[in-house]
C-alpha positions as CSV (number, residue, x, y, z in Angstrom):
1,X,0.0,0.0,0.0
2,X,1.8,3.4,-0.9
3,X,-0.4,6.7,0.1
4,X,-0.4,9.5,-2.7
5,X,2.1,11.5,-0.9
6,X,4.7,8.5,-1.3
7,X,3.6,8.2,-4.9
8,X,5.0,11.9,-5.1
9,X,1.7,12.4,-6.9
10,X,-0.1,15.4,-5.1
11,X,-1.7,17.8,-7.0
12,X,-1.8,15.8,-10.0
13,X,-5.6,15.7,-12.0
14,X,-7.9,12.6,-10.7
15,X,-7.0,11.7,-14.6
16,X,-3.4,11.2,-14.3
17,X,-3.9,9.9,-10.5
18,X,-5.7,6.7,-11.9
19,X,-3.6,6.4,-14.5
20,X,-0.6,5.8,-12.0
21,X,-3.3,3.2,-10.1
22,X,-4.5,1.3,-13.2
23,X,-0.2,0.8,-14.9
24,X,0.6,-0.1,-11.6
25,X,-2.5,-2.1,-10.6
26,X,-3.1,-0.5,-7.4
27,X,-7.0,-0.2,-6.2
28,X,-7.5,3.3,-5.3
29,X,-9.4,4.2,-2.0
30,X,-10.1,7.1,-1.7
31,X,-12.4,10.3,-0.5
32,X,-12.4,12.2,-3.2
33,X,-16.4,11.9,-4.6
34,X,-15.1,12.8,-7.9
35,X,-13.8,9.1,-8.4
36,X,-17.9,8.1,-8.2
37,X,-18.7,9.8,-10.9
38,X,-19.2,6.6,-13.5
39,X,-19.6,9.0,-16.6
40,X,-15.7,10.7,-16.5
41,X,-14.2,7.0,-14.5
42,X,-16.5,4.4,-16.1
43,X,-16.0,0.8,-13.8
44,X,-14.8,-1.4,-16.5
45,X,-12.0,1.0,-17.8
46,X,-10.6,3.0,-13.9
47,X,-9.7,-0.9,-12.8
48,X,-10.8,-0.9,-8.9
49,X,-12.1,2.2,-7.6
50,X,-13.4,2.2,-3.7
51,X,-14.6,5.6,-2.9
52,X,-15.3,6.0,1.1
53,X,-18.5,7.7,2.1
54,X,-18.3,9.0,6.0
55,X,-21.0,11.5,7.5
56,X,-20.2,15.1,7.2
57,X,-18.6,14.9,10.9
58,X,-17.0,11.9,10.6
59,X,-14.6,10.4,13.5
60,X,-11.2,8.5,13.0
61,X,-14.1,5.7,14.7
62,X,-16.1,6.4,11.5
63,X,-13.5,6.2,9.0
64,X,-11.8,3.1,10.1
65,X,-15.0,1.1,10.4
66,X,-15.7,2.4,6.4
67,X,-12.4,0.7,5.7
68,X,-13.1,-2.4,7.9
69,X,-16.3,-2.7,5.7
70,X,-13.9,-2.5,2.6
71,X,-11.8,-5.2,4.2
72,X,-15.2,-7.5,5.0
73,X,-16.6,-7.1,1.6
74,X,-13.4,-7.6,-0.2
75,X,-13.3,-11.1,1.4
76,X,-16.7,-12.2,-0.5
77,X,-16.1,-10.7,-4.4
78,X,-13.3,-8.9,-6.3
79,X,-13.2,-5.0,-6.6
80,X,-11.2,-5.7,-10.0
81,X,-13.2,-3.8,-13.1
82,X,-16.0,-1.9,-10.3
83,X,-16.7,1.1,-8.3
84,X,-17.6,0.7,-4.6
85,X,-18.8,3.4,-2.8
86,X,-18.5,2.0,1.0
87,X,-20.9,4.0,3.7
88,X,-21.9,3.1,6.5
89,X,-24.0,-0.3,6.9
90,X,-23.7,-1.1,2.7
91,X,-21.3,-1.5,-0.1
92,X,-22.7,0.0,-3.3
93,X,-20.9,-1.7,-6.4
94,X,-21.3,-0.3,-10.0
95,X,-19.2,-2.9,-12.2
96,X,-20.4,-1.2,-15.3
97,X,-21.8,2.0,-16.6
98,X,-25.0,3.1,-15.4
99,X,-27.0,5.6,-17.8
C-alpha cells in the first residue's frame, strides 16, 4: 500500500492519478467523490475504484469502520473492473456503466 504523498503524486488531475493506479495495478481508496462519478471513470476502464463515504462529521471511529467494511466485503467478491462506494451499513458496487 503506498499513500499518494509516497507516490509523489499530489496535485496531480484525478485523470493522471488513476492512470498511476491502473499501470501499476493499485486499487484506489479514496475520499475524493469525484472518483464516483461513473460517466468521466466508467467501472470497466478505472480498474478498482473504492470511494469511502463518511458523515459530514466523521470520527477517526467512522473512518476506520468504512475501511473495515472495505476489508469484510473484499473477502466475499473482487473489486477488479467496479466502483464501490462504501458507507456506512452497505457497499454499493457499480461494475459497469449506469446511464
Amino acid at each position: 500500500m503506498e499513500t499518494v504523498s509516497e507516490e509523489k503524486l499530489n496535485g496531480v488531475s484525478d485523470e493522471l492519478l488513476l492512470n498511476a493506479c491502473v499501470s501499476e495495478s493499485r486499487c484506489l481508496i479514496t475520499l475524493d467523490l469525484d472518483f464516483a462519478d461513473v460517466l468521466r471513470f466508467p467501472p470497466r476502464q478505472a480498474a478498482e475504484i473504492a470511494v469511502l463515504r463518511p458523515p459530514r462529521t466523521a470520527s477517526l471511529a467512522v473512518l476506520t469502520g468504512l475501511v473495515q467494511s472495505l476489508l469484510a466485503a473484499l473477502r466475499h467478491e473482487t473489486i477488479a473492473g467496479r466502483l464501490w462506494v462504501v458507507e456506512a451499513g452497505r457497499v454499493r458496487v457499480h461494475d459497469e456503466l449506469e446511464l
